[in-house]
C-alpha positions in Angstrom: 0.0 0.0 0.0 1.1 3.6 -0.9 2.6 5.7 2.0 0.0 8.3 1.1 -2.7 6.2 1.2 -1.8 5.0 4.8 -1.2 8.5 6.1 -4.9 9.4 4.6 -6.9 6.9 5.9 -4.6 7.7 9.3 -5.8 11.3 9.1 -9.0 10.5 8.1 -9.9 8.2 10.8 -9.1 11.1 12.8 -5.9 10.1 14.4 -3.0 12.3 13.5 0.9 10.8 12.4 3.7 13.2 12.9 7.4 13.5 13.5 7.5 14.5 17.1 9.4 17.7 17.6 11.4 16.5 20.8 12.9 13.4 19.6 12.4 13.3 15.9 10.6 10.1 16.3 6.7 9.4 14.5 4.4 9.9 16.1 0.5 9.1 16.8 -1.9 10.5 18.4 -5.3 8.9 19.1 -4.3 5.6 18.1 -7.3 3.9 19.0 -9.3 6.1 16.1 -7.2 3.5 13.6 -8.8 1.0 12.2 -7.0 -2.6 12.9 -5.7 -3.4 9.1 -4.5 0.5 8.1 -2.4 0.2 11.4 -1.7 -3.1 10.7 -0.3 -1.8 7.0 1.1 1.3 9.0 3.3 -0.8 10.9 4.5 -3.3 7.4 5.1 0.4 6.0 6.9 2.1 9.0 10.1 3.0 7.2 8.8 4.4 4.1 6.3 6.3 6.3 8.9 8.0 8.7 11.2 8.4 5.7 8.2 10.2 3.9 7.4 12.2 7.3 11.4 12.9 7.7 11.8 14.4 4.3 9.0 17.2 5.0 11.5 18.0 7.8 13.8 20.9 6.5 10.8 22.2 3.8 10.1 26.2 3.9 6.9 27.5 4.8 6.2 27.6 1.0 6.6 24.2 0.8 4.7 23.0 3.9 1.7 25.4 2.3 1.3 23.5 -0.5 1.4 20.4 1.0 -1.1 21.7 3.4 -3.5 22.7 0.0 -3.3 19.0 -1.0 -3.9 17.8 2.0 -7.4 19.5 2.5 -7.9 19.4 -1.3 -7.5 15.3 -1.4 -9.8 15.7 2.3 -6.4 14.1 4.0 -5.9 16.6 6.6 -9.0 19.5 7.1 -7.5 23.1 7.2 -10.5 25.8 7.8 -8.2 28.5 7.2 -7.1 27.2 3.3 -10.7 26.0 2.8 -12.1 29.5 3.9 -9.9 31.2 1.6 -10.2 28.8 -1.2 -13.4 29.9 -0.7 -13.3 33.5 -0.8 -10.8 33.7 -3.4 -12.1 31.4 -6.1 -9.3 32.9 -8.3 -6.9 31.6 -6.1 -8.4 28.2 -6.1 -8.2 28.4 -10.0 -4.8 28.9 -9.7 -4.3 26.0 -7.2 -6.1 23.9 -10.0 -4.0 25.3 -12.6 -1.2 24.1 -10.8 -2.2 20.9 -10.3 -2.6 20.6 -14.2 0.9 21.3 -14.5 2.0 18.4 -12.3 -0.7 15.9 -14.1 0.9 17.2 -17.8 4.9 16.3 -15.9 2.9 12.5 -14.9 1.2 13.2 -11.5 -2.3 11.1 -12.1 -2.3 9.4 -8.6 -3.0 11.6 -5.5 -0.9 9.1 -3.7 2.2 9.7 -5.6 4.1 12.5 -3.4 3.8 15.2 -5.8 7.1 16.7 -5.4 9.0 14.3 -7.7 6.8 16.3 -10.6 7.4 19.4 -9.6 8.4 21.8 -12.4 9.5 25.9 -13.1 6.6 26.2 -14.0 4.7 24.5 -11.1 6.9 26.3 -8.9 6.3 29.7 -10.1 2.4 29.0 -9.5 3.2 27.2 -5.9 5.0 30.7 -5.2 2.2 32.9 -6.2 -0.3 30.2 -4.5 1.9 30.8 -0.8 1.6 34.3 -1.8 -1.6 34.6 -2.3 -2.3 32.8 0.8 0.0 35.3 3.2 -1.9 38.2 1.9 -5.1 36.6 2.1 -4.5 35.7 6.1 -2.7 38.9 6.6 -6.2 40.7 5.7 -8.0 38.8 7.9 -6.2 39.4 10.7 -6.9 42.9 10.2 
């Protein structure tokens, strides 16, 4: 089974897996929310899984953005504040689209697939307008 695919159904039973800040170790919290065969593939899938959490370690705020994007676009990980300004903005979420299309034209067609190995200039250029976009948008709100 794809790492992805174990993290999702992870986050969507609503148990969270992490790399725990203290000790670099993963990490899970509400276990028990897991049902018995994705832990069970969890656990045959532990290395590529804390390799996959490990190599998010040293990513930029731009990065961690986008990744955040996926994860409430895919319904991985819910994040009100994207989905509120998805909403708000639909430009914005356009754009997100648009960027998505540029990794599905470099051979992205599986949501599972980490997207980063078909990242491109061009999908970067968008990714930094997208964290941009997002700043400004939060910024104003704050306001």
């Amino acid at each position: 089974m794809q790492v992805l695919r174990i993290l999702s159904l992870i986050w969507k039973s609503g148990a969270d897996i992490y790399l725990d800040e203290t000790d670099g170790r993963v990490a899970i919290k509400n276990p028990k929310m897991i049902p018995a065969e994705v832990m069970q593939a969890a656990e045959q899938n532990f290395q590529a899984i804390d390799e996959w959490l490990k190599s998010w370690k040293n990513a930029n705020n731009e990065k961690l953005t986008i990744m955040k994007m996926i994860h409430q676009f895919c319904g991985w990980q819910p994040n009100e504040k994207i989905n509120e300004w998805f909403c708000a903005e639909e430009d914005s979420l356009m754009l997100f689209i648009d960027w998505t299309i540029v990794l599905a034209k470099k051979g992205w067609k599986n949501i599972y697939d980490d997207y980063r190995q078909y990242e491109t200039a061009e999908s970067d250029v968008i990714a930094k307008d997208l964290y941009q976009r997002a700043v400004t948008y939060m910024k104003a709100k704050k306001v």
